[in-house]
N, C-alpha and C positions, 0 to 999 in steps of 0.2 A: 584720257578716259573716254572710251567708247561708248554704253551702256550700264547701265544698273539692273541687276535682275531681282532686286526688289526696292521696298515701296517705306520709309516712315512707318511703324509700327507692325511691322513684318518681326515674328517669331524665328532665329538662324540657328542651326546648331553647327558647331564644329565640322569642318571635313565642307559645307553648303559654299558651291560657287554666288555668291552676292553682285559680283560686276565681271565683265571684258573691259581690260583696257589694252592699249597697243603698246609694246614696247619694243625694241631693239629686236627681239626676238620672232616678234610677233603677235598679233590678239591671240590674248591667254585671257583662261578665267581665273578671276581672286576668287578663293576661298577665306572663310570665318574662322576664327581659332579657338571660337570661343560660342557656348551656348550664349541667347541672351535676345534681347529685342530690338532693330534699326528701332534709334531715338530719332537722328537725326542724320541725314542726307551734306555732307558738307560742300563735298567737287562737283558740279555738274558736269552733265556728258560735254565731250567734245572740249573739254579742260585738257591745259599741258600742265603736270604739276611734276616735281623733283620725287626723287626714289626719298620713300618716308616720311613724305608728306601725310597727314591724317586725313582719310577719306570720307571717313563716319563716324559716329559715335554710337556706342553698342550699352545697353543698358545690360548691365551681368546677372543674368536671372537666378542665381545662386545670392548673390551679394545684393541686390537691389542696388546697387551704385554704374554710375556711366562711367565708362574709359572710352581712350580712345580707338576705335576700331577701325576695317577694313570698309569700302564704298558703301555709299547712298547711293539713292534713288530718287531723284531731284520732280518735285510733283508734274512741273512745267514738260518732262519729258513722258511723266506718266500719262501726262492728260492727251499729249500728242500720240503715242504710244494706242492707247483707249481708243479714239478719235480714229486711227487708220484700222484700228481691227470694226468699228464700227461702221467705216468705209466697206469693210471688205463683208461684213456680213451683211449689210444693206446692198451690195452687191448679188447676193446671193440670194437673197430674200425677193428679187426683184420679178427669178425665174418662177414661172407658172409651175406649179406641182405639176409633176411626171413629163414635164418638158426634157430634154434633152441639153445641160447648160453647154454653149460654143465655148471651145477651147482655146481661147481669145486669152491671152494673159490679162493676169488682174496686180495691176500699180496703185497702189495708191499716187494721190498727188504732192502728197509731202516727199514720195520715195522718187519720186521723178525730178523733181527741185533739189534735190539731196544729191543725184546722180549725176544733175547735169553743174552742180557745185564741184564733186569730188571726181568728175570726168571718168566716171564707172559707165560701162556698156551695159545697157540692161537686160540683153539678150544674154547675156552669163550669169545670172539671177537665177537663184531655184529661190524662189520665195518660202517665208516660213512662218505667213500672216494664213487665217482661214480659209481653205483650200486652196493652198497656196500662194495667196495673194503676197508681191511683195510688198514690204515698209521699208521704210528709213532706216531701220536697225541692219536688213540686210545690205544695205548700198554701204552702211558704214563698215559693216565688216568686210564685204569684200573690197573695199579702197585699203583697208587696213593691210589684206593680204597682197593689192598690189605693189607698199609701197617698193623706194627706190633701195635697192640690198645696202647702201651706205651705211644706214646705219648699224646694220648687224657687220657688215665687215670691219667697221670700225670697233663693234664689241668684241670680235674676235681677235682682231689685231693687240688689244689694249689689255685681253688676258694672255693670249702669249706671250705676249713682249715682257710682258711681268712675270709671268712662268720662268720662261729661260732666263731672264736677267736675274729673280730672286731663288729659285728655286734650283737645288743642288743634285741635278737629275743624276741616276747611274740607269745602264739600259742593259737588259739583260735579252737571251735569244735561244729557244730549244727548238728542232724540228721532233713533231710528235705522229708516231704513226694514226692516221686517223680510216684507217679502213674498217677497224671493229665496230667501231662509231657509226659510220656511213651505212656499212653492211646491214648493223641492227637496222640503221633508221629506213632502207628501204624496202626489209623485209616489214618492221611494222606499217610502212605507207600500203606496202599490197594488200594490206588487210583492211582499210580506212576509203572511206569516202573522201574525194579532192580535198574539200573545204576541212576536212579534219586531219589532214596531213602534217607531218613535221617539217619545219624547215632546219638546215644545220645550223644555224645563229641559235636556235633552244639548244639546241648540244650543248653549244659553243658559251654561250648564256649560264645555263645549268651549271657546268664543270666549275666554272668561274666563281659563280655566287655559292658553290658549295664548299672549294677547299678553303675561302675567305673565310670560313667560320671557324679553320687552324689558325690564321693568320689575321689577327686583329690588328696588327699592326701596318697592315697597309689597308684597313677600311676604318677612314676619318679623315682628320680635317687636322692643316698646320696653322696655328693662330695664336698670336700675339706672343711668339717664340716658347710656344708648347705644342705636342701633341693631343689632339683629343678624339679617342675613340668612339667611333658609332655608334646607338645605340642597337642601329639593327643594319642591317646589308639592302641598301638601294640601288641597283644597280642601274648606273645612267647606259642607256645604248645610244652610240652615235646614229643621227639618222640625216643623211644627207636628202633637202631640200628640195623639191624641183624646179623654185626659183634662183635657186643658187643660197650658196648660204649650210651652217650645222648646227643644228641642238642636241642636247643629249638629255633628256628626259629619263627619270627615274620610274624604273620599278621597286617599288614598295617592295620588302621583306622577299625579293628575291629567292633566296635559300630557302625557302618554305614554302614554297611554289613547285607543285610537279611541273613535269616536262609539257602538257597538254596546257596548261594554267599560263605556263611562261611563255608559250607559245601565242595564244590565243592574249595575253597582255603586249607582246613585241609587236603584234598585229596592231594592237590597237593603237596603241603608240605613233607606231606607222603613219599608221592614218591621220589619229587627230594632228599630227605634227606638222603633216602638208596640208591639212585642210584650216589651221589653225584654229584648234580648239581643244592646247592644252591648257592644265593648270597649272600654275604659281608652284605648287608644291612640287609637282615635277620636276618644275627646272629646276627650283632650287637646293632641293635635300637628296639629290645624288653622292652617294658617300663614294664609290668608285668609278670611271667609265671603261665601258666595252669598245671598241672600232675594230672594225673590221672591213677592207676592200676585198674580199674575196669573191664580190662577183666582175671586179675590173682585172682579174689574172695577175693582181700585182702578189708578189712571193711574197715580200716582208714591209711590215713599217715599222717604222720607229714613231711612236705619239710622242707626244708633247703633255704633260699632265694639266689639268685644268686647275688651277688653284680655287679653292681651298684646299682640295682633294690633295691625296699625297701619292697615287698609280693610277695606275692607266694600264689596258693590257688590250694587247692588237693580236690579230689574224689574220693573215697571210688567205691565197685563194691554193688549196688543196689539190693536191694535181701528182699523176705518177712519178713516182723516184725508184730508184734501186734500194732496195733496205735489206739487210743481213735476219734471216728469222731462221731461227733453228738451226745456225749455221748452213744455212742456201739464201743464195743470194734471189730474192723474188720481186717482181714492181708492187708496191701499196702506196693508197695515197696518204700523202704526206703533206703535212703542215707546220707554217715556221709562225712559234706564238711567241711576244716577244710582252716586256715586261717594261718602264717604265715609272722608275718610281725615287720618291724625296729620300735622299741620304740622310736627312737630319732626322726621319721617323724610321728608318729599316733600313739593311745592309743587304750588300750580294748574296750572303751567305745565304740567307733567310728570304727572300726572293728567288733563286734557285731549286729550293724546296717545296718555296709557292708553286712556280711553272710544273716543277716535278709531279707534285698534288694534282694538276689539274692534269698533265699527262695520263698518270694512275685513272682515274676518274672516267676519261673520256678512252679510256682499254677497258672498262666494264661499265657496257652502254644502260645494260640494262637493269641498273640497280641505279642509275641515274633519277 
């Protein structure tokens, strides 16, 4: 448990990040599942506790009754918390109206004790205490992002290993012409300001999360030797780390997302993923994932599915071939998408149709 982002008697509604903690993965933020009021605060920060361990207790503002909920907010941290934003505004207070204040960084002294604990450099500190002053909360999240990759390669180790030893993969392979695609997307970029540009992963993204909605049968979860279909299409995108290390973080409802929407989420993704500041819900409710090395020139991969999930669908880096059109032989660029998925929820057959589907899809860019 890194932080509480709120307090005993704090009002939460469903969806509300309540704490950071560090895991495997990285500081993520917990969200609330539930409307309702922090009763009580149970883990404090800087606590190591087990996965499902109860963090808070949430009063159910529908039921008036307490269950067990997601993090507190422990006072002792609030008051310290308090205490350095009052550091930092008495900081600021100090400057003579219409003085000029020196751009001298502003530490608190708990966040300096904190630093020289968890052996963080404070000159890589953006602080995100009043005007910028750092605290304690930032020294702890960036230790968080420094830690040593062990323990996520250990989480990835312990899902594959369990993938390939339980899970009864068949692997399927189509090269798809992607020049209709491309051509679309960079007559619409000429039209678009930089920052509003497409990249090919929304293609690539889109096509995917769209033909899933023929194919229910490869979006869900294998458990307790059944199938259980999604209720809606999350698509996990792999996003490799810059510390080393992968997550694949979910986008919500997918398939219902224009091209600009899915775009402008894979961004964000992006982002908070390296800067560590995704949520709980993310990692966990990806019903399929996306990978793609198409900017390392690699032609094809073959994924590995992430369990629970039952596919996985890769992309190759797009690059000229020879291809037969209209009976003339002409170079377009070409991409090998390749398919991954549990025998005991779907067959070749119908995996075949999948890739097909998204072939089709991605030869009519702009109805995408």
């Amino acid at each position: 448990m890194l932080r509480w982002l709120v307090a005993p008697g704090d009002s939460v509604s469903r969806g509300q990040a309540v704490a950071v903690v560090e895991t495997t993965k990285g500081a993520i933020d917990i969200e609330i599942f539930h409307d309702g009021k922090i009763q009580q605060l149970v883990v404090p920060p800087g606590t190591r506790v087990p996965v499902g361990e109860v963090l808070a207790i949430l009063e159910d503002s529908a039921a008036g009754e307490s269950s067990a909920g997601i993090g507190p907010v422990e006072s002792l941290l609030r008051q310290s918390e308090d205490a350095e934003t009052a550091w930092a505004r008495s900081e600021m207070d100090s400057v003579p109206p219409g003085e000029r204040v020196h751009p001298r960084r502003r530490i608190s002294p708990a966040a300096r004790k904190r630093a020289e604990q968890l052996g963080v450099d404070l000159d890589t500190l953006r602080g995100t205490g009043p005007e910028g002053a750092v605290t304690s909360a930032d020294v702890e999240q960036k230790a968080a992002a420094q830690r040593p990759l062990d323990g996520m390669r250990q989480t990835i180790a312990a899902a594959m290993a369990r993938s390939k030893r339980e899970i009864p993969h068949y692997y399927l392979s189509t090269r798809i012409d992607l020049e209709p695609a491309l051509a679309w997307m960079e007559a619409e970029n000429a039209k678009r300001q930089v920052r509003e540009r497409l990249l090919q992963i929304a293609l690539l993204a889109k096509a995917t999360a769209s033909a899933l909605s023929d194919f229910p049968q490869l979006n869900g979860f294998w458990r307790q030797d059944g199938f259980e279909p999604a209720a809606g299409i999350h698509l996990g995108v792999a996003v490799a780390l810059r510390r080393g290390g992968l997550v694949a973080p979910a986008i919500h409802g997918a398939d219902t997302l224009c091209l600009d929407e899915l775009m402008l989420a894979i961004l964000d993704l992006v982002n908070r993923a390296r800067s560590g500041g995704l949520r709980s819900s993310e990692l966990s409710e990806p019903t399929i994932t996306l990978t793609s090395l198409g900017e390392l020139g690699v032609d094809c991969l073959y994924p590995i599915i992430y369990p629970p999930q039952v596919a996985i669908v890769g992309f190759g880096t797009p690059s000229p071939r020879p291809w037969v059109l209209d009976g003339n032989m002409v170079a377009r660029r070409v991409v090998e998408a390749t398919l991954a998925a549990d025998h005991r929820a779907s067959d070749g057959h119908l995996g075949g149709r999948f890739l097909r589907r998204i072939d089709k899809l991605l030869g009519e860019p702009e109805k995408l």
